[in-house]
C-alpha positions as CSV (number, residue, x, y, z in Angstrom):
1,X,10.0,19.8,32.0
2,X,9.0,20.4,35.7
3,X,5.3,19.8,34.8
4,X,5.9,16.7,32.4
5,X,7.9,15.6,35.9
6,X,4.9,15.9,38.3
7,X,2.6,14.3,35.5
8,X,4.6,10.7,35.6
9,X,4.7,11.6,39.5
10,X,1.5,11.8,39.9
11,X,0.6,8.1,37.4
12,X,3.3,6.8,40.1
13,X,1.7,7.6,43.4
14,X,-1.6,6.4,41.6
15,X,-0.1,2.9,41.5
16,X,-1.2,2.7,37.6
17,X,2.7,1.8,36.5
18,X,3.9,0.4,39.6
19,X,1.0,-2.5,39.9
20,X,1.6,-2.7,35.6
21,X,-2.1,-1.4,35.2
22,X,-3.4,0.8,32.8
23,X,-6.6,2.1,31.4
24,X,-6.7,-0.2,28.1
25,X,-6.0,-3.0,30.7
26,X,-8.5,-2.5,32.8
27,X,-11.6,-2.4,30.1
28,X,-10.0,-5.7,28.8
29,X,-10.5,-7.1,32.1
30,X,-13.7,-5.7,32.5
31,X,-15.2,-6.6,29.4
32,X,-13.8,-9.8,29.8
33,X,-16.1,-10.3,33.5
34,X,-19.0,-8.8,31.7
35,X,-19.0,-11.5,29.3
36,X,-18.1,-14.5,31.2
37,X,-21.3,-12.9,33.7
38,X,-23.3,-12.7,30.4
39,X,-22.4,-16.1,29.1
40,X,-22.9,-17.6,32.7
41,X,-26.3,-15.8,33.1
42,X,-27.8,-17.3,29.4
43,X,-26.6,-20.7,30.4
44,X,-27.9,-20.8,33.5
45,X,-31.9,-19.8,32.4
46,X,-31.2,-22.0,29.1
47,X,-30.8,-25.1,31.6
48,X,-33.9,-24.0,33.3
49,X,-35.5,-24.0,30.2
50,X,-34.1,-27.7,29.4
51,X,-35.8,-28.6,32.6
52,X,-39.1,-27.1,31.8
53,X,-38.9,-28.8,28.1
54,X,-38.4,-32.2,30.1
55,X,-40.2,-31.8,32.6
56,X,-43.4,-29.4,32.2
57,X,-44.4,-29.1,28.3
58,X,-45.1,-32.5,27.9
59,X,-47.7,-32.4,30.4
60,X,-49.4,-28.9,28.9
61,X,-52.2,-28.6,26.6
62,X,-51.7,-27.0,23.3
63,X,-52.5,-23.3,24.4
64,X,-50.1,-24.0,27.5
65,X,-47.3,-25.4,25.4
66,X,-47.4,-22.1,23.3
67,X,-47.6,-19.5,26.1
68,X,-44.6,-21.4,27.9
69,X,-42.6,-21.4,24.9
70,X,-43.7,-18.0,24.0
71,X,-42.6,-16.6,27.8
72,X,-39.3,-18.0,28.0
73,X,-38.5,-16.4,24.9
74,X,-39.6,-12.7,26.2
75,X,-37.2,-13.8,29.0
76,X,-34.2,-14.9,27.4
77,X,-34.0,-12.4,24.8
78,X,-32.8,-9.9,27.1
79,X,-30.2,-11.9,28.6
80,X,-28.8,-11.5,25.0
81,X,-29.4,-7.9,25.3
82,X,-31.9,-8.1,22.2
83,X,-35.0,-5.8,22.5
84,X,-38.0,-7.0,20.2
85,X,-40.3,-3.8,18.3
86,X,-43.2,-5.1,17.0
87,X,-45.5,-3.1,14.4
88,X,-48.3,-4.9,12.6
89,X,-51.0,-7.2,12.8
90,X,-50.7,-10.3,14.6
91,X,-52.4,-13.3,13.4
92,X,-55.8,-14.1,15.2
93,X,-56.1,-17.1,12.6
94,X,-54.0,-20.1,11.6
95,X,-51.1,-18.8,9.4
96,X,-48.4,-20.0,7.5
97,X,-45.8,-17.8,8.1
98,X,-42.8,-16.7,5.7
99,X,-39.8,-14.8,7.1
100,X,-36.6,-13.8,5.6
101,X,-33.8,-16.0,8.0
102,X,-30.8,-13.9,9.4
103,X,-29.8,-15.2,12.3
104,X,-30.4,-18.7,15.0
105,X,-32.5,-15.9,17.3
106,X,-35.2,-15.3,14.8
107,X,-37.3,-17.9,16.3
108,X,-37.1,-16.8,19.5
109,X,-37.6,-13.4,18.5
110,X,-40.9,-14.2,16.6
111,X,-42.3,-16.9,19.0
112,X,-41.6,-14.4,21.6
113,X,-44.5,-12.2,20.2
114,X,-46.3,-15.0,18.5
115,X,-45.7,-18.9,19.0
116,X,-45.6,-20.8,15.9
117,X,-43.7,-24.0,14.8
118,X,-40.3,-23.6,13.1
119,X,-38.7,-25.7,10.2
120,X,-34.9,-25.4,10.9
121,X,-31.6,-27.8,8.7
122,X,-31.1,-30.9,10.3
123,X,-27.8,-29.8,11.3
124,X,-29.7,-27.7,14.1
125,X,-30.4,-30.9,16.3
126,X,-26.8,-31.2,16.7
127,X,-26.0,-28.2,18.7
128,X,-25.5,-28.4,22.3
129,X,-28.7,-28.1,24.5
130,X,-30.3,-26.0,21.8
131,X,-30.8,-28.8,19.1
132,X,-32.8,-31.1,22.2
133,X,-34.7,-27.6,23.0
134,X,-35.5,-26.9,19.6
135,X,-36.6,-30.8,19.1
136,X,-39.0,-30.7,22.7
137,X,-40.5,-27.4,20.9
138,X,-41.7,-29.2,18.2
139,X,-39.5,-28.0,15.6
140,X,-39.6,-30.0,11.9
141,X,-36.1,-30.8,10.5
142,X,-35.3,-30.8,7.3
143,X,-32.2,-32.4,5.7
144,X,-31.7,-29.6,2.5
145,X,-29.1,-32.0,1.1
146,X,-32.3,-34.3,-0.3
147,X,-34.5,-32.2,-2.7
148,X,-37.1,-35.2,-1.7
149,X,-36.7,-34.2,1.9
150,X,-39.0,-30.8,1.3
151,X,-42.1,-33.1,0.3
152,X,-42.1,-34.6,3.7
153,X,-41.7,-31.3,5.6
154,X,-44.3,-29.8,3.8
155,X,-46.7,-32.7,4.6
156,X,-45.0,-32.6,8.3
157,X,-46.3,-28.3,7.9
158,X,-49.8,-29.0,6.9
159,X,-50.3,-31.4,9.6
160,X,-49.4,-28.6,12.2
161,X,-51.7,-26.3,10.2
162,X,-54.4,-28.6,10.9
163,X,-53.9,-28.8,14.0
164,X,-54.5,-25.1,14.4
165,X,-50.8,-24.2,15.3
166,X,-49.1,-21.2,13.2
167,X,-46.4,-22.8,11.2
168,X,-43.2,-20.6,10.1
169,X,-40.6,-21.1,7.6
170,X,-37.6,-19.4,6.0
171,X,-37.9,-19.7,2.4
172,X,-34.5,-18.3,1.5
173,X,-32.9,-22.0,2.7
174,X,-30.0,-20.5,4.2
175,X,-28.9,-16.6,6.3
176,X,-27.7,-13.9,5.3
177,X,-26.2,-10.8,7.1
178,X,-29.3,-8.7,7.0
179,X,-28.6,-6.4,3.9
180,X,-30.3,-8.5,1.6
181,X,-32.7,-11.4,1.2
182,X,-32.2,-14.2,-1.2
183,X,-34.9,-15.4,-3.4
184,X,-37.6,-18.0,-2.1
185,X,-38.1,-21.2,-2.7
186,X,-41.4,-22.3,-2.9
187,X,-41.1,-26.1,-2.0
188,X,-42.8,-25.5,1.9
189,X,-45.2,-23.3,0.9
190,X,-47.1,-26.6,-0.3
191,X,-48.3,-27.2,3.3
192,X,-50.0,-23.7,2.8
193,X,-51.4,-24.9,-0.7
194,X,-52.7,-28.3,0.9
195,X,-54.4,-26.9,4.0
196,X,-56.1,-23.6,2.3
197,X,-53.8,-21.4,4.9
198,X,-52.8,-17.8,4.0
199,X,-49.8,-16.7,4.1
200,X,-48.3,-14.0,6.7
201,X,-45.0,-12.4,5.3
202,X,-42.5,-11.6,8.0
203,X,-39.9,-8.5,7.3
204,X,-36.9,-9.2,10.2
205,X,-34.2,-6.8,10.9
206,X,-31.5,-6.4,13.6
207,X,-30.6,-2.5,14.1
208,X,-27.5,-1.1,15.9
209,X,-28.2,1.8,18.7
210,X,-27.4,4.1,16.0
211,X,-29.9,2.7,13.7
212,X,-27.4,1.2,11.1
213,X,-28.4,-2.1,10.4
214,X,-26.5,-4.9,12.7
215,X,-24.6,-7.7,10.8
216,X,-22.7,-9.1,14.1
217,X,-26.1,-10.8,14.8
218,X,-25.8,-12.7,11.7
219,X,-25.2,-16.3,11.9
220,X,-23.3,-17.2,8.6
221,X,-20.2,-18.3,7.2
222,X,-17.8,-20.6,9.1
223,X,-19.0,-19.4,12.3
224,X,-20.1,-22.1,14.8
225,X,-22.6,-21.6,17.4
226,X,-20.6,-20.1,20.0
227,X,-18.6,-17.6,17.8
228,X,-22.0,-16.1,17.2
229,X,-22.9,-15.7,21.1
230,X,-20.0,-14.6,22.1
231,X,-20.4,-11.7,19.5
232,X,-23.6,-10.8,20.5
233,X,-22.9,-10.7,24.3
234,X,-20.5,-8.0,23.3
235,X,-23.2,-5.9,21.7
236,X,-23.8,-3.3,23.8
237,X,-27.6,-3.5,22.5
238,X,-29.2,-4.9,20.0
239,X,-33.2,-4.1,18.4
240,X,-35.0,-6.8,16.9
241,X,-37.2,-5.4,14.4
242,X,-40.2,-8.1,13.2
243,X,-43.0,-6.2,10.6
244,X,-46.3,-8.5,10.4
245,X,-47.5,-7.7,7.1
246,X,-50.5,-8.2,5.2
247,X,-52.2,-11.7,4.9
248,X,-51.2,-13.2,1.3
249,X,-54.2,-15.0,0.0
250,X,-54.1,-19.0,-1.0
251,X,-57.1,-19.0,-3.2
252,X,-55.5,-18.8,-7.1
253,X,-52.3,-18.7,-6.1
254,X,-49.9,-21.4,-6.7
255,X,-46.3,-22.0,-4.8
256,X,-44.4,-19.5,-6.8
257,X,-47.2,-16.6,-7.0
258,X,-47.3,-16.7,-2.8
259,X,-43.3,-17.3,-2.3
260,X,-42.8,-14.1,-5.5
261,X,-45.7,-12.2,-3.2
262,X,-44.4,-13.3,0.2
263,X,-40.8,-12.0,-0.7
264,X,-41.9,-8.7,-2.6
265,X,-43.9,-7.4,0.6
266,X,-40.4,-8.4,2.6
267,X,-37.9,-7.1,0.4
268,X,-40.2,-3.8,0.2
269,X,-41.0,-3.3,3.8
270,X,-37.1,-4.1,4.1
271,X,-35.9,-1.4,1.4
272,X,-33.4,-3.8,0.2
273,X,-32.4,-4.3,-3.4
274,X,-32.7,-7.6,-5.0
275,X,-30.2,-10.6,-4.7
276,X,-29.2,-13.5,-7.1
277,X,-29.7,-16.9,-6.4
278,X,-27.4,-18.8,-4.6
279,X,-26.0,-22.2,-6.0
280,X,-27.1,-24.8,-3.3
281,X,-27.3,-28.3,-3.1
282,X,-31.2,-28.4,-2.9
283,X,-32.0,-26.6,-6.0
284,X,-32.3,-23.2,-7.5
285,X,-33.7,-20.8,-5.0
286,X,-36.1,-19.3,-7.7
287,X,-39.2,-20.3,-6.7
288,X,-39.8,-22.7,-8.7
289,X,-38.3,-26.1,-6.6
């Protein structure tokens, strides 16, 4: 009794019950700062790049348009504590490349070791500051409500191929939360097919500090944009994993041979089982659309 007595004493003269603090309270409060720091930190260089966009790539040749694009993303990655590992070879050639889509980082992690043009939905040009971003870097909207909307990207791709920029594309038309990757569709890969480009399969992964694989980086769902950010500012660390794999050849191959060949190296390098096709508006994701 006399111990249990000097115990509560003791919390008392520490000022823990009288102020109403407590331990639990205190690392609410503090993770609290450390994200509003976080959040205030990523807004801050993400209007710096909105200047830049306006005000300095315009006025760049190609080369210095990619190597600006391609610094600010090595710089803003680790505002969003995401560290990029890189094994493979990186193109040296024109490429289109495929990647499986997981989250609204995966651009910026892969032009942040290579710079390519992106397709991204239509609905991306809608998000705050991001969407004008995205638009100033040259990214190609598609509206994946209109099946007829793929034929005009595609021709929008090869023209980017010819003009000697890498050109990059999710084929699975949608995320997922990294433990799987959906079938491809093949309907982009027709700017590969038009331009004689290989292909360059991308395997992308987000990994945990424990090496389990991280699904808070996914963007899917209902989740809106700043769900997702908030949820990754409260990672205490996040790995980006991006494998470069081997160069698919165009020559033989039609649309569904290099999106089956693209998503077998990717699925493989991933060790992920297979998935089903989802039911979406712009066609069966079998490769054949």
């Amino acid at each position: 009794m006399f111990r249990t007595q000097l115990n509560i004493s003791n919390i008392i003269k520490s000022g823990s019950l009288i102020n109403g603090d407590s331990p639990l309270k205190n690392k609410a409060i503090h993770g609290g700062l450390s994200l509003f720091i976080s959040r205030v930190r990523f807004f801050v260089y993400l209007f710096w790049a909105l200047l830049l966009a306006a005000f300095r790539l315009p006025w760049l040749s190609d080369d210095g348009r990619r190597q600006l694009i391609k610094r600010w993303c090595q710089r803003v990655l680790p505002l969003l504590r995401i560290r990029v590992v890189v094994s493979g070879a990186l193109p040296s050639q024109t490429l289109m490349l495929v990647a499986n889509h997981i989250s609204w980082v995966d651009p910026w992690v892969i032009n942040s070791v290579v710079p390519v043009r992106f397709v991204a939905k239509s609905e991306v040009r809608s998000y705050p500051l991001i969407g004008w971003l995205a638009k100033q870097c040259g990214v190609v909207f598609i509206e994946r409500a209109r099946r007829k909307d793929a034929a005009r990207v595609a021709g929008e791709g090869a023209k980017v191929l010819n003009e000697g920029d890498c050109f990059c594309v999710f084929p699975e038309g949608t995320t997922t939360d990294g433990t799987y990757v959906l079938p491809f569709k093949s309907s982009l890969l027709q700017a590969a097919v038009e331009t004689n480009v290989d292909i360059l399969p991308i395997a992308l992964r987000y990994l945990s500090p424990d090496g389990s694989t991280n699904t808070d980086v996914a963007f899917i769902g209902e989740m809106n944009l700043w769900q997702s950010l908030t949820i990754i500012l409260q990672q205490p660390k996040i790995e980006a994993e991006i494998v470069f794999l081997q160069p698919i050849s165009h020559q033989g191959q039609d649309r569904p041979s290099l999106a089956k060949a693209a998503y077998d190296q990717i699925v493989n390098q991933l060790h992920l089982p297979p998935r089903a096709a989802l039911e979406t508006l712009d066609g069966p994701a079998n490769g054949e659309q």
